[in-house]
C-alpha positions in Angstrom: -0.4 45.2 9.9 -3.3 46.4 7.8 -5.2 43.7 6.5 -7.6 43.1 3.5 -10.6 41.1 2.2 -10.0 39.4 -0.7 -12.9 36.2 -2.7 -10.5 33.9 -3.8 -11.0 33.0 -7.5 -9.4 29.1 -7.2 -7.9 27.1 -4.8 -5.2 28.5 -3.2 -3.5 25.7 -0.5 -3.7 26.9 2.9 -5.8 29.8 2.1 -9.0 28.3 1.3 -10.8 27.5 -2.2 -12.7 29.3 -4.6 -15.4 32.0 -4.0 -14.1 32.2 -0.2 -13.8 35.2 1.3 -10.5 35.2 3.5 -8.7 38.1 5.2 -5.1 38.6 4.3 -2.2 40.7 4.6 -2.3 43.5 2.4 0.7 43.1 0.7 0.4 39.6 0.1 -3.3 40.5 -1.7 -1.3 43.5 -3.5 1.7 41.8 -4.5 0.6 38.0 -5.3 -2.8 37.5 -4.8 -4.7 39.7 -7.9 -1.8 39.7 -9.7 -1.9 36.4 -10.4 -5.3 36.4 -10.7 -6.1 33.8 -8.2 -8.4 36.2 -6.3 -10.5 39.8 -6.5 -10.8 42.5 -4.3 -14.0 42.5 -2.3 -16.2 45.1 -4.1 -20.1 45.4 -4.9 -19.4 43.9 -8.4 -16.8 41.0 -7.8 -19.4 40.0 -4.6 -22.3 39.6 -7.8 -19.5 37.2 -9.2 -19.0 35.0 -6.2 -22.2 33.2 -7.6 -20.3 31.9 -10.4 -17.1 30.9 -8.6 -19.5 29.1 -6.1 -21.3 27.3 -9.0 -18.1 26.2 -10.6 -17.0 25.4 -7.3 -19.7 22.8 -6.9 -19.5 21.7 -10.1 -15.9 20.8 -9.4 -16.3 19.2 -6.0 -19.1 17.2 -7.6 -16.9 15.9 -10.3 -14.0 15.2 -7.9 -16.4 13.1 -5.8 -17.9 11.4 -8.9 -14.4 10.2 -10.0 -13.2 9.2 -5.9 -16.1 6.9 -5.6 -15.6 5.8 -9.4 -12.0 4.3 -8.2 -13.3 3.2 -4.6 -15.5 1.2 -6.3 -12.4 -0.2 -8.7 -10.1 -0.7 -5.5 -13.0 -2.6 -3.1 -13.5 -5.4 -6.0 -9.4 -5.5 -6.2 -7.4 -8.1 -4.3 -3.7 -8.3 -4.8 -1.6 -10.8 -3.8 2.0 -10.6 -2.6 5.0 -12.8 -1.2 7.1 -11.7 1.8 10.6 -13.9 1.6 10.4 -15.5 5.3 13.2 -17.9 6.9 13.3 -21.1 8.6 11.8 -19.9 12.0 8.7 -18.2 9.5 10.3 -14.0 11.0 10.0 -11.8 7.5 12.9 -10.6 6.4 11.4 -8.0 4.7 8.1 -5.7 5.4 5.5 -4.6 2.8 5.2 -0.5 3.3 2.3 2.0 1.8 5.1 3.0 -0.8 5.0 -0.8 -1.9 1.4 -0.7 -2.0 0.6 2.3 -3.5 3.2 0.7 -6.6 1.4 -2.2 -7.1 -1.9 -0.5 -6.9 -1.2 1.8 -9.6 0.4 -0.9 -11.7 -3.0 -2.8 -11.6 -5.5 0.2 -12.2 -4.5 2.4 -15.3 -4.2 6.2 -15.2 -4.2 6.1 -11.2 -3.0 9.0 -9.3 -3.0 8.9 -5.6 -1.5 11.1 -3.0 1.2 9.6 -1.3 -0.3 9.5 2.2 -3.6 7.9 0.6 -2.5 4.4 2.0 -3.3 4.1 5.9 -0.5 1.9 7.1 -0.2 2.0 11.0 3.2 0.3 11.0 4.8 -1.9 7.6 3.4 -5.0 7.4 5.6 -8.3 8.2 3.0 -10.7 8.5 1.5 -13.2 6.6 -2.0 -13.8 5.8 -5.3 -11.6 4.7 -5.1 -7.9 5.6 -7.8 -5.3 4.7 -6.2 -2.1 4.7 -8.5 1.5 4.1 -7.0 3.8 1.0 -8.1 7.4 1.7 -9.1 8.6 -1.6 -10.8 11.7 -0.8 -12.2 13.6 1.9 -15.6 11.7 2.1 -14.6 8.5 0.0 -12.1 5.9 1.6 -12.0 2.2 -0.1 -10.8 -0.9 1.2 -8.1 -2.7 0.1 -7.8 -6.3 0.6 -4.3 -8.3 0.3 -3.2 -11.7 0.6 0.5 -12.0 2.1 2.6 -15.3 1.1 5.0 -16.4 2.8 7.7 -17.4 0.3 10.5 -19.3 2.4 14.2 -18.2 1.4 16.7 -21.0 -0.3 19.7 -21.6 2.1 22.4 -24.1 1.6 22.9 -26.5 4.3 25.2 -25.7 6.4 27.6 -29.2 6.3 27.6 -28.6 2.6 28.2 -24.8 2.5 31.7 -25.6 4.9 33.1 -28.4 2.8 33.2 -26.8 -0.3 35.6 -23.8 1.2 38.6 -24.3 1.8 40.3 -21.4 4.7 42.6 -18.8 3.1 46.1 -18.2 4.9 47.3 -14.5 4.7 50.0 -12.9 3.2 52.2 -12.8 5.7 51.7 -16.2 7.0 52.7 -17.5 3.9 56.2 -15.4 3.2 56.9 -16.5 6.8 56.9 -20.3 6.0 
Protein backbone atom coordinates (compact mmCIF):
# COMPACT_ATOMS: atom_id res chain seq x y z
CA UNK A 1 0.00 0.00 0.00
CA UNK A 2 2.70 2.51 -0.95
CA UNK A 3 1.39 5.89 -1.09
CA UNK A 4 2.29 9.21 -2.83
CA UNK A 5 2.17 13.04 -2.65
CA UNK A 6 0.63 14.57 -5.39
CA UNK A 7 -0.56 19.09 -5.76
CA UNK A 8 -3.62 18.74 -7.43
CA UNK A 9 -3.79 20.98 -10.55
CA UNK A 10 -7.98 21.44 -10.47
CA UNK A 11 -10.71 20.35 -8.56
CA UNK A 12 -10.97 16.92 -8.35
CA UNK A 13 -14.48 15.82 -6.19
CA UNK A 14 -13.65 14.12 -3.10
CA UNK A 15 -10.00 14.64 -3.41
CA UNK A 16 -9.73 18.25 -2.71
CA UNK A 17 -9.21 21.38 -5.14
CA UNK A 18 -6.47 22.97 -6.79
CA UNK A 19 -2.92 23.57 -5.51
CA UNK A 20 -3.71 21.01 -2.54
CA UNK A 21 -1.40 18.71 -1.64
CA UNK A 22 -3.16 15.26 -0.83
CA UNK A 23 -1.75 11.81 -0.31
CA UNK A 24 -2.95 9.08 -2.62
CA UNK A 25 -2.50 5.63 -3.66
CA UNK A 26 0.21 5.26 -6.00
CA UNK A 27 -1.43 3.73 -8.63
CA UNK A 28 -4.27 5.86 -8.71
CA UNK A 29 -1.53 9.06 -8.99
CA UNK A 30 0.35 6.79 -11.75
CA UNK A 31 -2.49 5.60 -13.59
CA UNK A 32 -5.17 8.61 -13.48
CA UNK A 33 -4.09 11.39 -11.73
CA UNK A 34 -0.96 13.02 -14.01
CA UNK A 35 -2.12 11.43 -16.83
CA UNK A 36 -4.96 13.37 -17.10
CA UNK A 37 -3.26 16.13 -15.97
CA UNK A 38 -5.43 16.99 -13.11
CA UNK A 39 -2.38 16.92 -10.79
CA UNK A 40 1.81 16.99 -10.55
CA UNK A 41 4.03 15.08 -8.70
CA UNK A 42 5.40 16.77 -5.64
CA UNK A 43 8.89 18.01 -6.68
CA UNK A 44 11.13 21.15 -5.94
CA UNK A 45 9.84 22.67 -9.25
CA UNK A 46 5.96 21.86 -9.45
CA UNK A 47 6.08 23.13 -5.34
CA UNK A 48 7.39 26.85 -7.12
CA UNK A 49 4.09 26.29 -9.22
CA UNK A 50 1.67 25.80 -6.43
CA UNK A 51 1.78 29.69 -6.27
CA UNK A 52 0.03 29.94 -9.49
CA UNK A 53 -2.60 27.24 -8.90
CA UNK A 54 -3.29 28.99 -5.47
CA UNK A 55 -3.64 32.41 -7.30
CA UNK A 56 -6.05 31.04 -9.89
CA UNK A 57 -7.61 29.24 -7.15
CA UNK A 58 -8.54 32.49 -5.46
CA UNK A 59 -9.32 34.09 -8.42
CA UNK A 60 -11.91 31.41 -9.03
CA UNK A 61 -13.47 31.20 -5.62
CA UNK A 62 -13.66 34.98 -5.78
CA UNK A 63 -15.56 34.87 -8.91
CA UNK A 64 -17.82 31.99 -7.82
CA UNK A 65 -18.72 34.12 -4.68
CA UNK A 66 -19.21 37.30 -6.77
CA UNK A 67 -21.74 35.57 -9.01
CA UNK A 68 -23.65 33.53 -5.59
CA UNK A 69 -24.26 36.76 -3.97
CA UNK A 70 -25.10 38.42 -7.52
CA UNK A 71 -28.26 35.76 -7.65
CA UNK A 72 -28.94 35.89 -3.75
CA UNK A 73 -29.46 39.30 -4.22
CA UNK A 74 -31.92 38.48 -7.44
CA UNK A 75 -33.79 35.63 -5.32
CA UNK A 76 -34.32 37.89 -1.87
CA UNK A 77 -36.15 40.74 -3.96
CA UNK A 78 -38.28 37.67 -5.77
CA UNK A 79 -41.64 36.50 -4.51
CA UNK A 80 -43.61 33.92 -6.35
CA UNK A 81 -46.90 33.10 -6.02
CA UNK A 82 -48.50 29.68 -6.25
CA UNK A 83 -52.03 27.88 -5.95
CA UNK A 84 -52.32 24.52 -4.13
CA UNK A 85 -55.94 22.84 -5.42
CA UNK A 86 -57.60 22.32 -1.73
CA UNK A 87 -61.20 20.66 -1.16
CA UNK A 88 -64.19 21.44 0.74
CA UNK A 89 -62.80 20.74 4.25
CA UNK A 90 -59.56 23.37 3.04
CA UNK A 91 -56.81 19.48 3.32
CA UNK A 92 -54.39 20.07 0.02
CA UNK A 93 -54.70 17.60 -2.25
CA UNK A 94 -51.51 18.24 -3.57
CA UNK A 95 -47.98 19.41 -1.92
CA UNK A 96 -45.48 22.00 -3.37
CA UNK A 97 -41.80 20.05 -3.25
CA UNK A 98 -38.13 21.71 -3.77
CA UNK A 99 -38.34 20.06 -7.34
CA UNK A 100 -41.45 22.39 -7.88
CA UNK A 101 -39.66 25.21 -6.63
CA UNK A 102 -36.51 24.99 -8.02
CA UNK A 103 -38.81 24.92 -11.65
CA UNK A 104 -40.46 27.97 -11.11
CA UNK A 105 -37.38 29.59 -9.85
CA UNK A 106 -35.48 29.01 -12.86
CA UNK A 107 -38.39 29.92 -15.08
CA UNK A 108 -38.39 33.41 -13.39
CA UNK A 109 -34.54 34.19 -13.33
CA UNK A 110 -32.81 33.52 -16.81
CA UNK A 111 -29.61 31.45 -17.21
CA UNK A 112 -30.14 29.98 -13.63
CA UNK A 113 -28.35 26.84 -12.64
CA UNK A 114 -28.87 25.48 -9.22
CA UNK A 115 -27.91 22.25 -7.64
CA UNK A 116 -30.63 20.13 -7.03
CA UNK A 117 -30.37 20.00 -3.25
CA UNK A 118 -30.03 24.03 -3.21
CA UNK A 119 -33.74 24.28 -1.96
CA UNK A 120 -34.02 23.54 1.92
CA UNK A 121 -37.33 21.91 2.18
CA UNK A 122 -37.83 20.07 5.60
CA UNK A 123 -40.94 18.22 4.51
CA UNK A 124 -43.31 19.41 1.04
CA UNK A 125 -45.34 22.05 1.76
CA UNK A 126 -49.31 21.58 1.94
CA UNK A 127 -50.17 24.59 3.47
CA UNK A 128 -51.49 27.74 2.62
CA UNK A 129 -50.19 31.08 3.35
CA UNK A 130 -46.56 33.09 3.31
CA UNK A 131 -43.58 30.83 3.73
CA UNK A 132 -39.87 32.03 3.65
CA UNK A 133 -37.86 29.26 2.61
CA UNK A 134 -33.63 29.56 2.53
CA UNK A 135 -32.04 28.48 -1.13
CA UNK A 136 -28.37 27.36 -0.41
CA UNK A 137 -26.58 28.90 -3.12
CA UNK A 138 -23.12 28.43 -2.13
CA UNK A 139 -21.06 27.54 0.66
CA UNK A 140 -21.10 31.04 2.40
CA UNK A 141 -24.16 32.62 0.46
CA UNK A 142 -27.82 31.31 1.22
CA UNK A 143 -30.91 33.63 0.00
CA UNK A 144 -34.33 33.65 1.05
CA UNK A 145 -37.08 32.78 -0.75
CA UNK A 146 -40.35 34.09 0.01
CA UNK A 147 -43.78 32.38 -1.45
CA UNK A 148 -47.26 33.03 -1.22
CA UNK A 149 -49.51 29.66 -1.24
CA UNK A 150 -53.23 30.02 -2.60
CA UNK A 151 -55.50 28.00 -1.87
CA UNK A 152 -57.52 27.33 -5.07
CA UNK A 153 -60.66 25.23 -4.03
CA UNK A 154 -61.39 22.18 -6.55
CA UNK A 155 -64.90 22.24 -8.73
CA UNK A 156 -67.07 19.20 -7.65
CA UNK A 157 -70.50 18.48 -8.90
CA UNK A 158 -73.09 18.10 -6.34
CA UNK A 159 -73.72 15.10 -5.42
CA UNK A 160 -77.87 14.95 -5.99
CA UNK A 161 -77.00 16.17 -9.48
CA UNK A 162 -73.95 13.86 -10.25
CA UNK A 163 -76.61 10.63 -9.28
CA UNK A 164 -79.55 11.60 -11.42
CA UNK A 165 -77.85 11.99 -14.49
CA UNK A 166 -76.54 8.13 -14.40
CA UNK A 167 -78.45 5.76 -14.93
CA UNK A 168 -77.08 1.82 -13.24
CA UNK A 169 -75.75 -0.58 -15.86
CA UNK A 170 -77.07 -4.33 -15.68
CA UNK A 171 -74.38 -6.93 -16.75
CA UNK A 172 -74.18 -9.21 -19.34
CA UNK A 173 -75.39 -12.03 -17.91
CA UNK A 174 -78.23 -10.43 -16.14
CA UNK A 175 -79.53 -9.47 -19.22
CA UNK A 176 -79.29 -12.92 -21.37
CA UNK A 177 -80.99 -14.38 -18.31
CA UNK A 178 -84.13 -12.22 -18.64
Amino acid sequence: MANSEVILTEAVPSLGAEADIVKVRAGYARNFLIPAGKALEVTPASLRKINHLKAKRAEREARELNEAEAIATKINKLRLNLKLETGETGKAFGSITAADLLERLSSEIKDLVLPRHAIVLDRPLKESGEHQIPVKIHSDVTATLRIEIAALPKFEQPADEEAGSRKPRRKAAESAEA
